[in-house]
C-alpha positions as CSV (number, residue, x, y, z in Angstrom):
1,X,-22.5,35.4,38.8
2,X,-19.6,32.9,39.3
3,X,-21.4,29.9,37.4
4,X,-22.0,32.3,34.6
5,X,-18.5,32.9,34.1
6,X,-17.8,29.3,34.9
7,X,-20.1,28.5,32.0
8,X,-18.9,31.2,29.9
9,X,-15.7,30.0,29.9
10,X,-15.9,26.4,29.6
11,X,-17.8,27.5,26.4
12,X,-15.2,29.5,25.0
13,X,-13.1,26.6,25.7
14,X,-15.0,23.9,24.2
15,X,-15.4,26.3,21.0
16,X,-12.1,26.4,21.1
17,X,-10.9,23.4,21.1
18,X,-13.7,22.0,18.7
19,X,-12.2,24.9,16.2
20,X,-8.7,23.5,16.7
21,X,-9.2,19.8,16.2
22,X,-11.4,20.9,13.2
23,X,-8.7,23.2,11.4
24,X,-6.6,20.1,11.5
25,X,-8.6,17.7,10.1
26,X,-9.7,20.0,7.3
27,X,-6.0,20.4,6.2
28,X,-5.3,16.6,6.6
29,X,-8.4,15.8,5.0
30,X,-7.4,18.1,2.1
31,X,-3.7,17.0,1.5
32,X,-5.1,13.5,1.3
33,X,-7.6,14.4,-0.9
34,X,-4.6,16.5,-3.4
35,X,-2.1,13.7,-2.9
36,X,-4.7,11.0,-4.0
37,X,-5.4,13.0,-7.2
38,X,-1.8,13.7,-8.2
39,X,0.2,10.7,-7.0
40,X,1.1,8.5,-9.5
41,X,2.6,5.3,-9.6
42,X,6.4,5.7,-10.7
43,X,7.0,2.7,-13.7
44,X,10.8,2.0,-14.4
45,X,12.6,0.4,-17.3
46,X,11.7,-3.3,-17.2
47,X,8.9,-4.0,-15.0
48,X,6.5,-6.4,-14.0
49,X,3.0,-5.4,-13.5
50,X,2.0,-7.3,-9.7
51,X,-1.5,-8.1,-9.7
52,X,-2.8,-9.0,-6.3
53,X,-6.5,-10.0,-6.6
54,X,-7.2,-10.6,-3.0
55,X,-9.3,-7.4,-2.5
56,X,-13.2,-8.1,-3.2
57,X,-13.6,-7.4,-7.3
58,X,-16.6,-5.5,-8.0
59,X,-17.2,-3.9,-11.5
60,X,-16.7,-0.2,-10.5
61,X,-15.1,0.3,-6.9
62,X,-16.0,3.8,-5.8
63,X,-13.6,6.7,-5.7
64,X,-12.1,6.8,-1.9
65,X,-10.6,9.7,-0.7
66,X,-9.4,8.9,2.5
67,X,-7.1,6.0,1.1
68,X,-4.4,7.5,1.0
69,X,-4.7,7.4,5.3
70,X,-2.0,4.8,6.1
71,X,-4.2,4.1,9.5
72,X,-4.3,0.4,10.8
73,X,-7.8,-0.9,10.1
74,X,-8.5,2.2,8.3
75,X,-8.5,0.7,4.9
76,X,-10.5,-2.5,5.9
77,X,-12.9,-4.1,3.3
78,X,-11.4,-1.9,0.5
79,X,-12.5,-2.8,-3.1
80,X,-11.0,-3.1,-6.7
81,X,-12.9,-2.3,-9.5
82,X,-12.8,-4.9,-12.2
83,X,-12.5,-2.3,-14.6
84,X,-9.3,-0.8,-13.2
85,X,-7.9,-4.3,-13.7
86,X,-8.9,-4.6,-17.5
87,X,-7.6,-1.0,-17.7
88,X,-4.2,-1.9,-16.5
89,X,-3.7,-5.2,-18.2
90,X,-4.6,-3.5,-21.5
91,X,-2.1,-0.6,-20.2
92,X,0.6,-3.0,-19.4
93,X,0.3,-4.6,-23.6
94,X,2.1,-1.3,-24.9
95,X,3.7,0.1,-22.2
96,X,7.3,-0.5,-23.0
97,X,8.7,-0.3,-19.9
98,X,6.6,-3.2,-18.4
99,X,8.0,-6.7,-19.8
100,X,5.7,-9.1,-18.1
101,X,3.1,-9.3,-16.1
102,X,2.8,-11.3,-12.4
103,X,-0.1,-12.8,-10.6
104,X,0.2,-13.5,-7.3
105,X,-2.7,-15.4,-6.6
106,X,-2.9,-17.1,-3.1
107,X,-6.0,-15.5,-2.8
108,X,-8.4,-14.8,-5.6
109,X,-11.4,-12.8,-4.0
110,X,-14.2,-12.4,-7.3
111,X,-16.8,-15.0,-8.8
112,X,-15.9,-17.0,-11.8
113,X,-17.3,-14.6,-13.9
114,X,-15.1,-12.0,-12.8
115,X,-12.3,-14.7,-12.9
116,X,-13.1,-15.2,-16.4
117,X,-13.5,-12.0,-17.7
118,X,-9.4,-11.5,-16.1
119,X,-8.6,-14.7,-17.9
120,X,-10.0,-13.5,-21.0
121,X,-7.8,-10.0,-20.5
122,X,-4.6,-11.7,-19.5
123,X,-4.6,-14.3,-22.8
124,X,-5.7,-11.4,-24.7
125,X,-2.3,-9.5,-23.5
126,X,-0.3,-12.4,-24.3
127,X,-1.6,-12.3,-27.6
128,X,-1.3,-8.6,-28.6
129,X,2.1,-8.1,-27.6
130,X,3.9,-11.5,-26.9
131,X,4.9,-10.3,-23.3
132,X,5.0,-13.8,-20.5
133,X,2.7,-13.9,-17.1
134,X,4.0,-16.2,-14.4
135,X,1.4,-17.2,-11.6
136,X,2.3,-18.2,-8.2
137,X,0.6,-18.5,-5.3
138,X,0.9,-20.6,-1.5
139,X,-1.9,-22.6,-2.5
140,X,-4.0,-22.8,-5.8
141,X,-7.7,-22.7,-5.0
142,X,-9.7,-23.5,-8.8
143,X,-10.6,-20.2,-9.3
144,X,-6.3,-19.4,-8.7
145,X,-5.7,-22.1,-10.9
146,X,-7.9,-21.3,-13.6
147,X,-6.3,-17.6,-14.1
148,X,-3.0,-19.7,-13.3
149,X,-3.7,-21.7,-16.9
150,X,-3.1,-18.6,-19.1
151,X,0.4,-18.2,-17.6
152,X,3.8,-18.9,-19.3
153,X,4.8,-19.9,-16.1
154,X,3.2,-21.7,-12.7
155,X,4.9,-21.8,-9.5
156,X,3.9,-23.0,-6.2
157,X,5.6,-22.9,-2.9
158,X,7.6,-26.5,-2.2
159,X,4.9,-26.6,0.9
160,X,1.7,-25.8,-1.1
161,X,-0.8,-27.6,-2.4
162,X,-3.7,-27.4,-4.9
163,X,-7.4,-27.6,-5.1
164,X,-8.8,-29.1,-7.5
165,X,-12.4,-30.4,-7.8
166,X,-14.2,-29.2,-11.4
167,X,-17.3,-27.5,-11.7
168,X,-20.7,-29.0,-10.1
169,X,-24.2,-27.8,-9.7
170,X,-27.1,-29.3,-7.7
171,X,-31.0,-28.7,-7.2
172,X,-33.6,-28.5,-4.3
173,X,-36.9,-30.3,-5.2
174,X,-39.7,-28.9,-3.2
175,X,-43.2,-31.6,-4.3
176,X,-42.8,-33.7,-1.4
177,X,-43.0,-30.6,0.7
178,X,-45.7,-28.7,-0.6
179,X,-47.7,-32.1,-1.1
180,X,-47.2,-32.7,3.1
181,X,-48.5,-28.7,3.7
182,X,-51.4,-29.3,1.5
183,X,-49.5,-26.8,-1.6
184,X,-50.9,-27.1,-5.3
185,X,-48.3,-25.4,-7.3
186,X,-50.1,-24.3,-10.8
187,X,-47.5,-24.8,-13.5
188,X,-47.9,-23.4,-17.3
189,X,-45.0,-24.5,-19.4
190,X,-44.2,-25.3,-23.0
191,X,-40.8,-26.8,-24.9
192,X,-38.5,-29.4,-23.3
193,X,-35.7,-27.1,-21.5
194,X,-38.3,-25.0,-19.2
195,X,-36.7,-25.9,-16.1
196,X,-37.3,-23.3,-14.0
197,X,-40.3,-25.3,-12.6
198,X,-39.4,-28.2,-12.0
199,X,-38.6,-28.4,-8.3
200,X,-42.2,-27.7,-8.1
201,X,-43.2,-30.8,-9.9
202,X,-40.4,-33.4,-10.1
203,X,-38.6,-34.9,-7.0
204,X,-35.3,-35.3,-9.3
205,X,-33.5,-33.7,-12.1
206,X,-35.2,-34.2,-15.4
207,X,-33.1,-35.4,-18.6
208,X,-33.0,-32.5,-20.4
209,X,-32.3,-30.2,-17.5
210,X,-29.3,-32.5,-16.4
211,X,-28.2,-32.2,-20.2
212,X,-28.6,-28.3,-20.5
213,X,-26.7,-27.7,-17.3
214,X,-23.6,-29.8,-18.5
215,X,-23.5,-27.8,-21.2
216,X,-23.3,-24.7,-19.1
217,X,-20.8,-26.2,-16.4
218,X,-18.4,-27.5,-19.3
219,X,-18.8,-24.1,-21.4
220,X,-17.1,-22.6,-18.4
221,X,-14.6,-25.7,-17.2
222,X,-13.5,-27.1,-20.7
């Protein structure tokens, strides 16, 4: 009889407490989830829009609703979409209040394509409504750099430094290999820019693929 009070009760305990902690985080969970969806950033008469790019870009970041949680470690590994970015640059070319716009760029956490499609934003906000970017950053990595270029204005820190090496590309050629492990490859092409092959058949970069990828890496560096 005693353990089935003794059980009883550490039941209605454990229910109990399980209800408690659970009350709690339902209302916490909630207010985060209200705050997140009303709180709005407050813009004041001549401002600079901040962009910090050092959270990983990816096109569409999903909706979070436990960021507003101001936990340590909480908030680790959060993402930006690349469309809020375009959104707010375009925002920022006729909102009257903002006067500028200022990239802070020690770290710039996308690919070049992403970098590029920024870049493309950003010169097409200078042009629309005449308002200056100034870039700095600690140090100027090339993707930095490149969104750097569009800016009125560049500054470093006096202990920085740059880096700066230009755009490269490079090939692994596999016929030796597949010749030594007794490999065939059976290749069907036609036309002189069908490289996609050739590390099956050539132990080098052929003329016209060498002259096709210039073309690409200077699209993108000149």
């Amino acid at each position: 009889m005693k353990d089935f009070f003794k059980y009883t009760l550490a039941t209605i305990v454990g229910i109990t407490v399980v209800s408690i902690i659970g009350f709690f985080l339902f209302f916490m969970v909630a207010g985060v989830i209200i705050s997140s969806t009303e709180q709005q950033a407050t813009v004041s008469n001549n401002s600079l829009l901040i962009l910090k790019l050092n959270r990983k870009i990816v096109d569409r970041a999903p909706v979070d609703p436990f960021g507003g949680l101001n936990i340590p470690g909480f908030n680790q590994g959060k993402k930006v979409g690349l469309n809020d970015i375009l959104k707010s640059i375009e925002k920022a070319s006729y909102d009257k209040r903002i006067k500028g716009i200022y990239l802070k760029l020690s770290v710039v956490n996308g690919g070049i394509a992403t970098v590029e499609e920024i870049r493309n934003a950003l010169k097409t906000f200078k042009e629309k409504c005449g308002k200056p970017i100034y870039a700095y950053a600690d140090f100027y990595g090339q993707k930095a750099y490149y969104l750097a270029s569009v800016a009125d204005t560049i500054v470093i820190n006096p202990q920085g430094a740059i880096d700066f090496r230009g755009l490269g590309g490079e090939m692994m050629f596999y016929k030796k290999a597949l010749e030594k492990l007794g490999v065939k490859a059976q290749i069907v092409r036609h036309g002189k820019f069908k490289a996609a092959v050739e590390p099956f058949m050539l132990e080098r970069m052929s003329n016209a693929n060498r002259e096709q990828t210039m073309t690409y890496l200077n699209s993108l560096w000149g």
